[in-house]
C-alpha positions as CSV (number, residue, x, y, z in Angstrom):
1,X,-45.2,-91.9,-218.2
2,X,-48.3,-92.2,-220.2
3,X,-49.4,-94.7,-222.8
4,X,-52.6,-95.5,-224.8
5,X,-52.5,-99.0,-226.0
6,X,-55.1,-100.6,-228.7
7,X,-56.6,-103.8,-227.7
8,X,-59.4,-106.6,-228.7
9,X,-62.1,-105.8,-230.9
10,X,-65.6,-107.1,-229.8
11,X,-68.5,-107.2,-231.8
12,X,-66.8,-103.8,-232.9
13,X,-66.1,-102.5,-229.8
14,X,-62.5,-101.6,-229.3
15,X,-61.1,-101.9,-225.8
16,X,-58.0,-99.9,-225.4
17,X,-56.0,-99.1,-222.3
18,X,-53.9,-96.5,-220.9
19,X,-51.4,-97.0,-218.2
20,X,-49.5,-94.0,-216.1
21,X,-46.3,-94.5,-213.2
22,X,-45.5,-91.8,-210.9
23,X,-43.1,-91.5,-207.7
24,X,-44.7,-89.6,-204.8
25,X,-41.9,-89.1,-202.7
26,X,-44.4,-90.1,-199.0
27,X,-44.5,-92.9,-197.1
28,X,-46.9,-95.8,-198.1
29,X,-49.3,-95.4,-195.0
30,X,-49.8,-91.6,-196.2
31,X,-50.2,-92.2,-200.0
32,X,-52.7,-95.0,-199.3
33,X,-55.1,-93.0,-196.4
34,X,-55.3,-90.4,-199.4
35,X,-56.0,-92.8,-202.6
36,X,-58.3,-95.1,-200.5
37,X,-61.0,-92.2,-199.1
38,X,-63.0,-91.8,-201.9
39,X,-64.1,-88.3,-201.4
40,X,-60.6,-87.4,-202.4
41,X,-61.3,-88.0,-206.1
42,X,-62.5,-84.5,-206.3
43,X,-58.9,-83.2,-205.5
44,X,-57.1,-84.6,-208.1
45,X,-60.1,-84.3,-211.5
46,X,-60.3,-81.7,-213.7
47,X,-62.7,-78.9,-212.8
48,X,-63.8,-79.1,-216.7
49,X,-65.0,-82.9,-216.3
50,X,-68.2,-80.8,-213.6
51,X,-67.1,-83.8,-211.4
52,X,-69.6,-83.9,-208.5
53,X,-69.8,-87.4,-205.8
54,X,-73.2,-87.9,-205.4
55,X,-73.0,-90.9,-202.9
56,X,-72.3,-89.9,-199.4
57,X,-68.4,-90.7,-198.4
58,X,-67.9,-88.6,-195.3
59,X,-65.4,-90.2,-193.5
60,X,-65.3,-93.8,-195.8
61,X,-62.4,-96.1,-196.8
62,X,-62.7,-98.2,-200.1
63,X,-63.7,-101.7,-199.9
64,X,-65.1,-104.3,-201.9
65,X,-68.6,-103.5,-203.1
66,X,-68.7,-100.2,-202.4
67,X,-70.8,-98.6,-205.1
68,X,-70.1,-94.5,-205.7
69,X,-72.3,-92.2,-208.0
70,X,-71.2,-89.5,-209.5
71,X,-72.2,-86.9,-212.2
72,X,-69.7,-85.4,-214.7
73,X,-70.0,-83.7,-217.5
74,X,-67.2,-84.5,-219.7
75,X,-68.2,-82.3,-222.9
76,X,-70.6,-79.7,-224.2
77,X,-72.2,-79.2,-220.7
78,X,-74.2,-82.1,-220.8
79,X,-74.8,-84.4,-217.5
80,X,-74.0,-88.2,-217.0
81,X,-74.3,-90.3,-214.4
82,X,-71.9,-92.8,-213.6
83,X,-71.7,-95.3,-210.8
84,X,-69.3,-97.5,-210.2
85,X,-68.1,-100.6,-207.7
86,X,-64.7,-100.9,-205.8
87,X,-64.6,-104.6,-207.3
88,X,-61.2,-105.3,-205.3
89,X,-59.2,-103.7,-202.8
90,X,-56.1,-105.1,-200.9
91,X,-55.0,-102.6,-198.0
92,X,-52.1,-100.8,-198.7
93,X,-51.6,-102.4,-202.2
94,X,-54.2,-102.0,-204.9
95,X,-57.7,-101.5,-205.8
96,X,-60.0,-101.6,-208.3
97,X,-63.1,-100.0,-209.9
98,X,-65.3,-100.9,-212.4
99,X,-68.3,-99.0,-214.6
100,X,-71.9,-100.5,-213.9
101,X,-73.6,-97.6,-215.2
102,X,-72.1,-94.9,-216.8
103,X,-70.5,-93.3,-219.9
104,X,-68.5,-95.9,-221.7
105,X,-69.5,-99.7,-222.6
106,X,-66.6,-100.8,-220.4
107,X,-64.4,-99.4,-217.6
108,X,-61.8,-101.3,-215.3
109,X,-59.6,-98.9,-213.4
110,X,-56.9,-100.6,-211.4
111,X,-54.7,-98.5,-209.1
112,X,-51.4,-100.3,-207.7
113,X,-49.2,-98.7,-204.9
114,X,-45.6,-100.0,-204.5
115,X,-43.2,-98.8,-201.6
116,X,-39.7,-97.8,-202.6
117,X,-37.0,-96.5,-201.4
118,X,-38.4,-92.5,-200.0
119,X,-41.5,-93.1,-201.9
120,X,-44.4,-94.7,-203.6
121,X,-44.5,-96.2,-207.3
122,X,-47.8,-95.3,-208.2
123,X,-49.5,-97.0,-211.4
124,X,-53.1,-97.0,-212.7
125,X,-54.7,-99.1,-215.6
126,X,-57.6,-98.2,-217.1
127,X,-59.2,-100.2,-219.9
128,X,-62.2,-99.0,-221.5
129,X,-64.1,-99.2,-224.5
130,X,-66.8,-96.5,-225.6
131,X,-69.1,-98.9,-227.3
132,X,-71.7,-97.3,-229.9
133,X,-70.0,-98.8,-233.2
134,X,-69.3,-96.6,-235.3
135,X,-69.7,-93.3,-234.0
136,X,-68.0,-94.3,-231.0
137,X,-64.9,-95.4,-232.6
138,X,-65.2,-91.7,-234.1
139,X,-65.7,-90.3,-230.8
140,X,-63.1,-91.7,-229.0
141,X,-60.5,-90.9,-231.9
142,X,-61.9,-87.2,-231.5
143,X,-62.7,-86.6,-228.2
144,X,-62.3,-89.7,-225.7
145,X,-58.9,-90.9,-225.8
146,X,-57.7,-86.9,-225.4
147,X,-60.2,-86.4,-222.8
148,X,-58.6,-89.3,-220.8
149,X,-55.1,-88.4,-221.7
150,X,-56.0,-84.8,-220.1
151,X,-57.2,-86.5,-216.9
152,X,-54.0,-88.1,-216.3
153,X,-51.9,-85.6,-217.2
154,X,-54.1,-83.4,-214.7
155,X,-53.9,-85.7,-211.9
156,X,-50.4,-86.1,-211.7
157,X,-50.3,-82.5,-211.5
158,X,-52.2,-82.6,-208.7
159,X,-50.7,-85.5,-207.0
160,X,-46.9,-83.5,-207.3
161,X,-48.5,-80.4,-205.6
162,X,-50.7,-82.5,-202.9
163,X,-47.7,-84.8,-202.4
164,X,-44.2,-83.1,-203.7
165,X,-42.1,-84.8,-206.6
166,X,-39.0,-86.8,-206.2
167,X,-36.0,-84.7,-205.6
């Protein structure tokens, strides 16, 4: 399930949010050793986004501070860079990361896993604004808030394939 929700305007700069759930039908332990190595983010983003991890995460688990570059290029071909920090992350149970350079004027992603009975609840939160007045109101009514809405829908694609889907 997959919402975009408006939020607060600031100094016109509208923060919205959009919120997914999905089961994966695996135990906890697996679920987390998958979401918590970084370098995994390439198996579940679109291959439209250009997504490429610059930072070196051979072998590395999440944890606070960790800062991770990438370069994506979300439309028309054209490169950003974007580097963010795992601002919190609780073994097992959630994590967090938030833009400190990047694309949009603010980003806070956090990513809860839940055990259940023969699975995992899995729930991100992203808020974000795009900044840029205006025109970035226009963009994200044309092009961001879809963009984002494709990468979810992508994802948990992914995560059924990499992971099944409940029964």
């Amino acid at each position: 399930m997959r919402t975009i929700k408006r939020g607060l305007c600031y100094i016109n700069m509208q923060v919205k949010m959009i919120e997914t759930k999905c089961f994966i039908p695996q135990p906890l332990e697996k679920v987390w050793d998958f979401f918590s190595s970084p370098i995994n983010l390439n198996a579940i983003t679109p291959d439209d986004l250009h997504f490429e991890i610059l930072t070196d995460l051979t072998n590395k688990k999440m944890y606070p501070g960790m800062i991770i570059r990438y370069k994506i290029k979300p439309m028309l071909n054209i490169p950003m860079s974007w580097t963010t920090e795992i601002s919190h992350c609780e073994e097992g149970r959630m994590f967090v990361d938030e833009q400190r350079f990047g694309p949009y004027a603010f980003w806070h992603h956090q990513h809860f896993f839940e055990a259940a009975e023969g699975g995992v609840w899995m729930t991100d939160t992203v808020h974000y604004a795009v900044g840029w007045g205006p025109l970035g109101w226009l963009a994200s009514k044309l092009f961001v808030d879809a963009k984002l809405q494709h990468i979810f829908d992508y994802r948990e694609r992914k995560v059924e394939e990499l992971f099944g889907r409940k029964g």
